[in-house]
Structures are given as C-alpha cells and as structure tokens.
C-alpha positions in Angstrom: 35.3 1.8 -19.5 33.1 -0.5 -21.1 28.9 -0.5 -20.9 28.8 -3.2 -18.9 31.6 -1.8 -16.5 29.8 1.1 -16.3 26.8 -0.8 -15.8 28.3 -2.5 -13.1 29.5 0.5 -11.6 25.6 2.0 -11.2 24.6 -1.2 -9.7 27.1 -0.8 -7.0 26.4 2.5 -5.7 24.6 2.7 -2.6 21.8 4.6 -4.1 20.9 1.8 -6.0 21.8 -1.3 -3.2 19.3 0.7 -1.1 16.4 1.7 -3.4 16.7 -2.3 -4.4 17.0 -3.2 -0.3 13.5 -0.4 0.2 11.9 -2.9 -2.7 12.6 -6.2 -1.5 11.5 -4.9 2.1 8.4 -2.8 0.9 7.3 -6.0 -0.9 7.3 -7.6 2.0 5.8 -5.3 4.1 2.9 -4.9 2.0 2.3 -8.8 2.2 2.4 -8.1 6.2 -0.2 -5.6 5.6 -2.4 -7.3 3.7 -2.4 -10.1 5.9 -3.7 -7.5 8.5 -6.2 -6.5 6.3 -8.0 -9.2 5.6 -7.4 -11.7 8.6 -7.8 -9.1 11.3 -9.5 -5.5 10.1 -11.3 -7.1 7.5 -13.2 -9.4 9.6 -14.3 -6.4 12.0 -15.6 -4.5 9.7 -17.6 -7.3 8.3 -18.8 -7.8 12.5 -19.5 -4.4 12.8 -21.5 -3.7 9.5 -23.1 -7.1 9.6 -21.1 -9.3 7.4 -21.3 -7.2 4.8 -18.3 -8.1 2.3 -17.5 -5.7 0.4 -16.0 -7.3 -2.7 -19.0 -8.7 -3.8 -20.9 -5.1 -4.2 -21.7 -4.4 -7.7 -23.8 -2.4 -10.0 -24.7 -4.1 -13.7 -25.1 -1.5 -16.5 -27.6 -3.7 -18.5 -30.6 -2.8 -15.3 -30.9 -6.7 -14.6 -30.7 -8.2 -11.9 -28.1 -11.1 -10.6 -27.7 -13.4 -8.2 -23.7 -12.2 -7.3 -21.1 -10.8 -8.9 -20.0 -14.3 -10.8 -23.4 -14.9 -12.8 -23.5 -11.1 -13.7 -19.9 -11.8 -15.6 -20.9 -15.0 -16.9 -24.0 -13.6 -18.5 -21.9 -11.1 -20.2 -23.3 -7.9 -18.0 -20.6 -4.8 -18.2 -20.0 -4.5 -14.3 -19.1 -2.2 -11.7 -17.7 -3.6 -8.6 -17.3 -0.3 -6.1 -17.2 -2.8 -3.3 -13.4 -3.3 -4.9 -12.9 0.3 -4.7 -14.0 0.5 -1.1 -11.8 -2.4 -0.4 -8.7 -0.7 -2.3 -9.9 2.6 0.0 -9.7 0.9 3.7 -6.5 -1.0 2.2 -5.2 2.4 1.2 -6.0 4.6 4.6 -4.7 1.2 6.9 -1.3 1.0 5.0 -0.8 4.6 4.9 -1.4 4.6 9.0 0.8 1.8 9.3 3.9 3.9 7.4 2.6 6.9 9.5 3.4 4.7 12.3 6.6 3.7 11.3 8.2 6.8 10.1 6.7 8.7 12.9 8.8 6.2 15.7 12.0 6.9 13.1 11.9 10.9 13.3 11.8 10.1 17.3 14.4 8.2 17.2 16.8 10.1 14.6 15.5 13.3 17.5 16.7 11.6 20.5 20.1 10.1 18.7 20.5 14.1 17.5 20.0 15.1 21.3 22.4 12.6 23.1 25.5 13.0 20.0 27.6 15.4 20.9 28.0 18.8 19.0 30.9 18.4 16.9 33.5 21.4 17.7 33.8 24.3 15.6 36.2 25.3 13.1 37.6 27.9 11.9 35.2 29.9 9.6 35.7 30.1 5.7 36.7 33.7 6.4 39.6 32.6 8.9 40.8 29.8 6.1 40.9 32.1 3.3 43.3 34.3 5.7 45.4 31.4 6.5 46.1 30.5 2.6 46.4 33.8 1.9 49.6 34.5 5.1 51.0 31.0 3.9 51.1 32.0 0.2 52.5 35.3 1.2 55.6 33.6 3.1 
C-alpha cells in the first residue's frame, strides 16, 4: 500500500470519524456556552455585583492612572487585565458544570440501559474449551 492509501485508511477508522465528530460538536457546544455566558450568567453577575464588568479591570505597571483599559494601551502602559482572568475563571467553572451535567445524565443512562439488557448466557469456561480441543484432537 501506498502513503496516501494508508493515509486514507487512518482517516477511515472510527477512532478518527469520532474524535473529528467530538470536534465539530465540542466546537459547537462551546459557542452554546458562551452564549450562556455572556447573554444570561454574565449579566447576573453584573446585577448582583452592581454592574461591575469584569473585562475592563486592570492594573498599569507604570503607577499612573487611566481613564479605562483603552487609553492605558494607547498610552503605551504594560497592562494587567485580571478582570480577563476572572472572566476566563467563571467561563471555566460554568463550562465544566455544564459537561458535569451532561456526562453525569450519560452514566445514568448507560446504568439503566445495563439494568434492563439482559445478561448474556454463559459459556463454557476457557478450562472446558481447552478440554474439548484437547478430546477432539485425541480422536
């Protein structure tokens, strides 16, 4: 076989069809969660702490003084925005509930689908094969 047979080969194995299916639907998860974020969490927060956004907290380096975030940058001032890092935080901890979530109703479903299948019968035991081949062989 060729590289690109080959090539092609990988590509078709369900490994790789479902780590590139995980992809395409984590990507659009996150965009689900984000929207979550900042259209509905986000805006609570900012109720509950009294408007306070976040993204525009910063600390200049250089002692002065700016009106926001924007005229710190434009005047050159090394900058550092931990109102990103809190925002990065609460995106981090909501996402990772939201997966929680999810994988948590899986496991309880895989559970109940485990209870109602029926237990598949019993064979004979390695032991009892082996004896088998071993009587056939003899004959």
């Amino acid at each position: 076989m060729g590289f690109f047979s080959d090539f092609k080969a990988s590509l078709m194995k369900g490994d790789v069809l479902s780590l590139a299916t995980a992809v395409v639907i984590g990507a659009a998860f996150g965009k689900v969660i984000n929207s979550v974020v900042t259209d509905v969490i986000m805006p609570i927060i900012g109720l509950i702490t009294g408007g306070i956004d976040f993204t525009t907290k910063f600390i200049t380096l250089d002692g002065k003084t700016y009106a926001n975030l924007e005229a710190a940058q434009e005047a050159g001032a090394a900058v550092i925005t931990y109102g990103n890092l809190v925002q990065a935080i609460i995106n981090f901890v909501i996402i990772a509930f939201f997966v929680f979530v999810i994988l948590r109703g899986a496991e309880a479903t895989k559970k109940k689908e485990a209870a109602a299948a029926p237990a598949a019968p019993a064979g004979p035991s390695q032991e009892e094969l082996l004896i088998q081949i071993r009587d056939l062989l003899k004959k």
